[in-house]
N, C-alpha and C positions, 0 to 999 in steps of 0.2 A: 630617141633617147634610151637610156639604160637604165633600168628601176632594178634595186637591190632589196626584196622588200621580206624581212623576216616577223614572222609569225609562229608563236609554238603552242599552241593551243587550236582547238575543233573550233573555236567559236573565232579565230584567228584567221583560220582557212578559209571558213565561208566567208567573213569581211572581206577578205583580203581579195577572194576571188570574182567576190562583186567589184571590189574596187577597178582590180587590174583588166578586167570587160569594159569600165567606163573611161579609165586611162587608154584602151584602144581606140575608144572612140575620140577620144583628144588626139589621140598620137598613133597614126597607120604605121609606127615604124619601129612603137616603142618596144623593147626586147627586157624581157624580166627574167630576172635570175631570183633564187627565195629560197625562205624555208617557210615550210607550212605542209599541207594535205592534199588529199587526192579534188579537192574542187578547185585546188591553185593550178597542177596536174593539169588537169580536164582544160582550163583556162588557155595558157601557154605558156611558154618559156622553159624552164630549166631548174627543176627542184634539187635542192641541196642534201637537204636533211627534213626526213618527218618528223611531224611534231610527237608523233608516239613514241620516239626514240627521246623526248626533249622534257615531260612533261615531270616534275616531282613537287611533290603537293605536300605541303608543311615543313616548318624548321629542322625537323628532326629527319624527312625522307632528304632535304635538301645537302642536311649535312654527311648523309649516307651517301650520297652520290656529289662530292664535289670534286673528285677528280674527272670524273665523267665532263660534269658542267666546265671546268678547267680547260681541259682538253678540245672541247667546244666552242669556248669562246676562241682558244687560237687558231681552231681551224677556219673559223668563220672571218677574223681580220685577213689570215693569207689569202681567202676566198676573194675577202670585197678585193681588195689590192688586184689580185689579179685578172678580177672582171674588169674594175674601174668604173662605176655607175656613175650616173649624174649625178646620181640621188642615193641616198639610200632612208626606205621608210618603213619605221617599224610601230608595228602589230599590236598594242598591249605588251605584255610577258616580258615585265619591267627589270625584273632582275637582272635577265639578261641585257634586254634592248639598252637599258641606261649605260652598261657597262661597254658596250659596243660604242653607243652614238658618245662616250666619252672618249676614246680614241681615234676615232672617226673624224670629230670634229675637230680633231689635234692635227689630223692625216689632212684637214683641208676638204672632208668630202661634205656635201650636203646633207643634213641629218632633219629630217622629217618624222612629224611622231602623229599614228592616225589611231584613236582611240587609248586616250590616256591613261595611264596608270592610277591608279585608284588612290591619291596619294592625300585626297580627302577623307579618305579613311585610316588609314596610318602610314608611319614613315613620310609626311609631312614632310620634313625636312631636305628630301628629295627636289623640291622645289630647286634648292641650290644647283641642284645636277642640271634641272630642266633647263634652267635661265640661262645656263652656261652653254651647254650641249646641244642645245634642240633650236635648229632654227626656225621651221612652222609646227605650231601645234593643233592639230584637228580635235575638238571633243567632241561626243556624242550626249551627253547629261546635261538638262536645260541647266543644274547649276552650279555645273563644273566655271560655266563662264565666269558668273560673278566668283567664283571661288580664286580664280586664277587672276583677274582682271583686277578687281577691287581690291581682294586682299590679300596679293602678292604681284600686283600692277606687271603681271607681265601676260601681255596681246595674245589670245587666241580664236579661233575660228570655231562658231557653234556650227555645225553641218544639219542636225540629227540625227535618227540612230540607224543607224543602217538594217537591222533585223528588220524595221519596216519595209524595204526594198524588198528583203531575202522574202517574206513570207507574200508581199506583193506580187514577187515575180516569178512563185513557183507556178508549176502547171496543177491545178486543182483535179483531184482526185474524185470518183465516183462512189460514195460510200457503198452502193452494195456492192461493184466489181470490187473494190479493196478489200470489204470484206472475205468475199469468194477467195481473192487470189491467196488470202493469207490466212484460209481457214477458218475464220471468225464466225461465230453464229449471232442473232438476231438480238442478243444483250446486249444493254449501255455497255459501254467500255471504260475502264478506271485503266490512264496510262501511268505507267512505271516508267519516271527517270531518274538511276541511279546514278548520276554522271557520266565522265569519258573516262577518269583516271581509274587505274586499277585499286590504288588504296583507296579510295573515295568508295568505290562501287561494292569493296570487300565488305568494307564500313555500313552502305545503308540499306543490301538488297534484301539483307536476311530481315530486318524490322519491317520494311516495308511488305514483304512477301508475307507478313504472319497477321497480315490481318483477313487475306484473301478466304478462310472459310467461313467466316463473317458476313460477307456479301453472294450469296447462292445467286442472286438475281442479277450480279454484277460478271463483268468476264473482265481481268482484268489481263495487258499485255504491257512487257517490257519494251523499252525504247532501246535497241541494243546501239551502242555508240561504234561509229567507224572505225575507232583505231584498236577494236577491240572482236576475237573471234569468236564465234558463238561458245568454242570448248573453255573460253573464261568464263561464262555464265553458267556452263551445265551442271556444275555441281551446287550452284543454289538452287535450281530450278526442278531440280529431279524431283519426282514423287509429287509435284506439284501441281495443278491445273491454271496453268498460269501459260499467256500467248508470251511470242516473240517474235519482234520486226527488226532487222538490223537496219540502221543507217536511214531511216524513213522517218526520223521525227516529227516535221513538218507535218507529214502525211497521217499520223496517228493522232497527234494532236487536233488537227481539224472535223477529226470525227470523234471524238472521245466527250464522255458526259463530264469529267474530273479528272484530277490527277495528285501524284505525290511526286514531288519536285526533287531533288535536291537543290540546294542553293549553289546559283552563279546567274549564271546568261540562260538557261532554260526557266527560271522563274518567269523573266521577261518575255520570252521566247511564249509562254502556257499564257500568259494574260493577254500577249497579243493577238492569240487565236481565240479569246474570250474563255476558255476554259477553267472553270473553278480550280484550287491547289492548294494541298498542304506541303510549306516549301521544311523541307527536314535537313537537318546539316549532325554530323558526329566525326568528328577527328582523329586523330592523334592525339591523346592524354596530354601529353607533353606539350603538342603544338599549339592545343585547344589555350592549355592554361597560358602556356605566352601571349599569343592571340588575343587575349580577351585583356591583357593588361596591356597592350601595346593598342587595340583597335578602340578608337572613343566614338561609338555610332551606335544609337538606339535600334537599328536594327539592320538586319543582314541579310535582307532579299531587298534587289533590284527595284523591285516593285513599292516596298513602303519606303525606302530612300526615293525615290522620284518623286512620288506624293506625300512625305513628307507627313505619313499619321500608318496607321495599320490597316493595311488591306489586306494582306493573306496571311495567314496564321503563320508561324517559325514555330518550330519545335528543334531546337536548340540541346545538345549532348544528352543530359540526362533524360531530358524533357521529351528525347526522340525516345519514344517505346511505343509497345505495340496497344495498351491499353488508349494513353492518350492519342496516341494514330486514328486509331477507330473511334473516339471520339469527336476530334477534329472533322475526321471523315463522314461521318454523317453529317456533321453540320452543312457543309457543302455542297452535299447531295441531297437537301432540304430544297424544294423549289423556289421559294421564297432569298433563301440566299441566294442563291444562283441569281438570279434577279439583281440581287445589289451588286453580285460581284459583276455582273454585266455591263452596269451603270461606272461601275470605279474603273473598269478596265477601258473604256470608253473616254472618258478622263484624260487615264495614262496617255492612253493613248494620244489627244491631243498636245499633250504639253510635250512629247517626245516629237513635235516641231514637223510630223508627216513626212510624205516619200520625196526621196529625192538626196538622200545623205550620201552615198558613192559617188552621184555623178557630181555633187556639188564641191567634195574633196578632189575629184580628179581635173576639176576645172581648174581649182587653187593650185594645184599641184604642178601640173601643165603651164600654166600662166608665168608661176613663180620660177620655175626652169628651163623655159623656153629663151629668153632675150640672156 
């Protein structure tokens, strides 16, 4: 079979390339074409476009670059047309995906959608697109289902969350050889993740970096993201004593006593390695204030959306500084917290429905396009 399967985001790429491993195992013959990253890459098949060429974050970057995006969406319909997939299954990264799988489905192709667009959170009304466009829907959020089922009666597939597979199925690290190989000395470690995107990272690395003379007992290291080269970070980091790991999140997280998040899929990504976190979000002025009148959700990390009460602190635009940081941040590093968040994360962790969320989409998937 022929999988078409576009992804524009980091957190895209590693789904997408667990998926396309569990689709081999269905399908010895299956041949993938995509957009996404270097773990789709590694995977196999035939990358289109990086997501690092793909990614603009807020109303206001979005509308700076829509000839870019323009230009993109066409090249990618003459793309599908002239592979011709069975299928084609898209990633998250709604803006685009919905606009594709609306054409697609016009063109007669198969439109698959494998972690959903977040349209419980806003733009809601996207529902219309879904119903119309999408002919299987995979979610990863225990309650996406009733969202989509009950109060918009249209069928979809709970899988679970695939980060549980991703962190399952890495090769476990030696904390003193990681240390050695990366320099590290004998201090707790406090991880740094400032996201993937370049304006995000512009955004939170300088607040988060200003608490580091605060902690003498602490060492704290950056999470450096894949689609990004160390010479973007050097000029935050200079004059600093502050580590650096590119592309090893996983692997920094598992040995790390805390960390400062920003808000997305690493919130969930830190809690699933049990890791205490201050999850910090700051935007675009502009984007923040639309944002906030358009978004209707008590809160903005992953983590207190699943469970559904406050488990990890948000520190939110103005609220991100460096007084309350260090605030926050001790509290975390209190033994005693650490204890609860252990217990909450523990939790999460059940109701995100355990391992097994790749193979169980690629079974659906395979099934649904084989006959």
């Amino acid at each position: 079979m022929k999988y078409y399967i576009i992804a524009g985001e980091a957190s895209g790429d590693l789904h997408g390339s667990n998926l396309m491993k569990a689709l081999q195992k269905e399908d010895v013959h299956a041949n993938f074409r995509f957009w996404g990253g270097d773990l789709m890459s590694e995977t196999s098949g035939t990358l289109v476009k990086h997501y690092r060429d793909l990614a603009f974050m807020g109303f206001a970057e979005v509308l700076m670059n829509l000839r870019t995006i323009f230009s993109n969406l066409s090249f990618c319909k003459k793309d599908i047309e002239e592979f011709n997939p069975d299928v084609i299954i898209f990633i998250d990264y709604p803006g685009f995906n919905l606009r594709i799988a609306k054409w697609a489905k016009l063109k007669g192709f198969k439109t698959f959608y494998y972690i959903s667009p977040q349209i419980w959170a806003w733009k809601e009304s996207r529902i219309k697109e879904i119903k119309r466009d999408v002919d299987e829907m995979y979610v990863i959020l225990p309650f996406e289902k009733d969202f989509y089922e009950t109060k918009h009666k249209y069928p979809v597939h709970f899988v679970g969350h695939p980060t549980i597979d991703a962190i399952a199925n890495r090769t476990q690290v030696n904390e003193y050889t990681f240390r050695a190989d990366h320099e590290l000395n004998e201090k707790p470690i406090i991880a740094i993740l400032p996201g993937s995107r370049k304006q995000e990272i512009k955004k939170m690395l300088s607040v988060m970096l200003s608490v580091i003379k605060d902690y003498p007992n602490y060492q704290f290291v950056i999470a450096g993201a894949p689609s990004q080269d160390y010479s973007f970070y050097e000029p935050f980091i200079k004059n600093t004593k502050v580590g650096f790991i590119s592309n090893k999140t996983y692997d920094l997280l598992s040995v790390s006593s805390a960390a400062l998040v920003t808000s997305g899929t690493a919130t969930l990504e830190t809690a699933l390695f049990k890791v205490p976190q201050v999850v910090c979000y700051k935007g675009n002025w502009i984007s923040y204030q639309i944002g906030k009148r358009l978004i209707n959700l008590e809160y903005i990390s992953l983590v207190n959306l699943i469970m559904d009460k406050k488990v990890v602190t948000e520190l939110i635009q103005n609220d991100f500084n460096t007084k309350t940081l260090k605030k926050e941040l001790d509290i975390i590093l209190d033994p005693y917290n650490r204890a609860i968040s252990f217990l909450e994360y523990y939790e999460l962790e059940k109701k995100l429905g355990g391992k097994g969320a790749s193979e169980k989409t690629a079974k659906l998937i395979y099934n649904a396009i084989k006959n």
